[in-house]
Structures are given as C-alpha cells and as structure tokens.
C-alpha positions in Angstrom: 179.9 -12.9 162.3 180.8 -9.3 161.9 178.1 -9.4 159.2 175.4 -10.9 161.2 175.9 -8.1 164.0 175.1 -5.8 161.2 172.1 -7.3 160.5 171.0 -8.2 164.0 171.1 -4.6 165.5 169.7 -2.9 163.0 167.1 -6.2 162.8 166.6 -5.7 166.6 166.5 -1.6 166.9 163.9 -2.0 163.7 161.8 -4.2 166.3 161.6 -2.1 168.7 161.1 0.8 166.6 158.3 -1.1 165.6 156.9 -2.3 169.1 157.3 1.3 170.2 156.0 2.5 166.7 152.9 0.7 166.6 152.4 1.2 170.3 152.7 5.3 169.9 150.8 4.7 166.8 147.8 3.1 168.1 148.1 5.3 171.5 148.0 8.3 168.3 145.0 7.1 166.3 143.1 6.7 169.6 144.0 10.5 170.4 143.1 11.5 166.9 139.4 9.0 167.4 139.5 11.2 170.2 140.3 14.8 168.7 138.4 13.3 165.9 134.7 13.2 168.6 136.1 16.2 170.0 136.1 18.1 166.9 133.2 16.4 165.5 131.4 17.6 169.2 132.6 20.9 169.0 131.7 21.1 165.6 128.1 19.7 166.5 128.2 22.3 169.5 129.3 25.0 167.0 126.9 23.9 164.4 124.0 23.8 167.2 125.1 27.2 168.4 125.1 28.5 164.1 121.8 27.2 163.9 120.4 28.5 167.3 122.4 31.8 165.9 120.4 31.9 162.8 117.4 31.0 164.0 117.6 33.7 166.7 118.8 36.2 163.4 115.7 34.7 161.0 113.6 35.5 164.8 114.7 39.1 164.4 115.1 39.4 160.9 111.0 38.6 160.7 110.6 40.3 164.3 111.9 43.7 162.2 110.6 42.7 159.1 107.3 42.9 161.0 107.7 45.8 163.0 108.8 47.3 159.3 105.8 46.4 157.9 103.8 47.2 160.8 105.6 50.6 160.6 104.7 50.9 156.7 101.1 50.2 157.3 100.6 52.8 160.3 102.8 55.4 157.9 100.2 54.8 155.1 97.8 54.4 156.8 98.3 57.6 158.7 99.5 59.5 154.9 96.0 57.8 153.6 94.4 59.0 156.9 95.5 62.5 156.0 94.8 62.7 152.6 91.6 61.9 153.0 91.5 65.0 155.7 93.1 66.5 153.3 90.7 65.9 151.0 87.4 66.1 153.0 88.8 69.6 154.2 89.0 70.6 150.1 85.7 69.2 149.6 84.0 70.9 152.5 86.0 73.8 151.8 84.5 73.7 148.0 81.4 73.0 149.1 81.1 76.0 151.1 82.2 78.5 148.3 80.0 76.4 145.9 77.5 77.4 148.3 78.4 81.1 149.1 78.6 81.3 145.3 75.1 80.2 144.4 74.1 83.1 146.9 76.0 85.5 145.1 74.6 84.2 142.1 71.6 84.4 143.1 71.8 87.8 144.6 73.5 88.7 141.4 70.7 87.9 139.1 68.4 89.7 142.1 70.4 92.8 141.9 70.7 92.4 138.0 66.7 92.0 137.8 66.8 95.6 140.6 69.1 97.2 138.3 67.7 96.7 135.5 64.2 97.3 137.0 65.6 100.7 138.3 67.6 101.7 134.6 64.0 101.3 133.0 62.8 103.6 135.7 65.1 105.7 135.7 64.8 106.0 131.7 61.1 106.2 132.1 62.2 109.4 134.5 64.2 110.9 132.1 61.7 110.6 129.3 59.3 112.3 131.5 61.4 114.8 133.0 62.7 115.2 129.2 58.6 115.4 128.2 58.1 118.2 131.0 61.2 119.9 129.7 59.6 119.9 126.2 56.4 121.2 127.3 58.2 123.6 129.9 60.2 124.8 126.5 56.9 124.9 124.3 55.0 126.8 126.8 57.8 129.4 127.1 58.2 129.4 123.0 54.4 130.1 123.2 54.1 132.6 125.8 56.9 134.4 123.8 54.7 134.0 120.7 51.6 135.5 122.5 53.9 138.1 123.8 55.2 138.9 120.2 51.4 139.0 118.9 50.4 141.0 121.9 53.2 143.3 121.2 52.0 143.2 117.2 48.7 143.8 117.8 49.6 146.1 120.5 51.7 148.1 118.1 48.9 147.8 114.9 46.4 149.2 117.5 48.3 152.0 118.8 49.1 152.7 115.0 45.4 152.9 114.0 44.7 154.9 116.9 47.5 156.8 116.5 46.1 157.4 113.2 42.5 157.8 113.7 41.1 160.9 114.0 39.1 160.1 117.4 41.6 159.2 119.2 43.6 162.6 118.7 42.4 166.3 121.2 40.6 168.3 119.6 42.3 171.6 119.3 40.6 174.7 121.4 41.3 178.0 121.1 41.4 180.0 123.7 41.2 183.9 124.1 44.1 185.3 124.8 43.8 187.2 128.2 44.6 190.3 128.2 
C-alpha cells in the first residue's frame, strides 16, 4: 500500500492542481479577452486619436501650405507689381529724354542751319571788308602814284623853268649913287 500512497497523493494534489489550474486559467484567458478589448479599445482610441492627429496635421499642413502659397503669390505679385513700376518709371523716364532729345536735336540742327547761316555771313563780311581793304590799299597806292607824278612833273616843270630864259629877272643896272 505504501506504493499506492505514492501514487494517490501525487494523483490527488495533480487534481487539484488541475481544478485550481484550469479554474485560474479560464479566470486568466478571460482577463487577457478582457486586456485583449482593452488594448484592442485603447488601441482603437489611440488609433482614432492618430488619425484625428493627422488629420488635424494634413488641416495645417494644407492650412500653411496655403497661406505659403498665398504668401508666394502676394510676394510676386507685389515683385511683378514693382517691376513693372520699375519699368513704367524707365520707360517714362526714356520717353522724356527721348523727347527732350528730339528738342535738342531739333534746336541743334536750328542752331547748326543759324550758324552756318551766320559763318557765310560773316565770310561774305570778311570778303567785303577784305574788298574795302583792297580798294582802301589801291586808292592809297594811287594817290601815292599821283603824288609821285605830281612831284615828277612838279620837278620837270620847275626844271624847265628853271631853265627857261623867261622865267629868270632880268638884270638892271643901276647908277651908282653918289
């Protein structure tokens, strides 16, 4: 019998290790169905609150993507804005010396036509006043030629005379007084 006590407690502590085994073990798989809906709610919750996350992040990230892009439009629009100031400013500004140029130009070629109106006059002057000159200069070579031949015949006439027999006292005696 010794044997069978051997067999019989272990036989009877494997039963209730069992009872109490499959008792704790169906009280555990119950707690794990229940971790198991716990985790699978909190990971629900979790995934509900990733998505409302992201969704809120892809609401911003487009919110500022769009306030980006409005941002890059009003900058170029503004930079297109001001280059075409910018540009309307250098045209007007071109026009205006294009314009101021033409009448300079155009006075130019007015004083060029005065100037040149005025160098022929003033050459036909000189050729006058060079003309006068030349006569002034003949005249006086001509008086001094008439002088000259007034002098010559001046000088031949006093000669003849000089030499004619007319032209000389005749010579009186006179008594001597006593």
């Amino acid at each position: 019998m010794k044997k069978w006590m051997y067999v019989i407690s272990v036989g009877s502590m494997l039963a209730i290790f069992l009872v109490f085994f499959l008792s704790e073990t169906k009280k555990h798989e119950e707690k794990e169905r229940q971790r198991a809906i716990e985790v699978a709610a909190r990971k629900k919750a979790d995934d509900e609150r990733k998505a409302e996350i992201e969704a809120k992040a892809r609401q911003d990230a487009e919110k500022r993507a769009a306030q980006r892009a409005a941002e890059e439009a009003k900058k170029e629009a503004d930079r297109v804005a001001k280059w075409e100031a910018v540009g309307r400013e250098i045209q007007e500004a071109t026009d205006k010396y294009n314009a101021e140029a033409d009448r300079s130009a155009k006075k130019s070629a007015e004083l060029e036509i005065k100037l040149s109106s005025l160098r022929a006059e003033k050459e036909k002057l000189n050729r006058e006043a060079f003309d006068l000159a030349k006569l002034v200069e003949q005249g006086k070579i001509n008086r001094r030629n008439a002088e000259l031949e007034i002098q010559r015949a001046t000088e031949i006439v006093s000669r003849r005379a000089a030499q004619s027999s007319l032209t000389r006292l005749p010579v009186v005696v006179t008594p001597p007084s006593s």
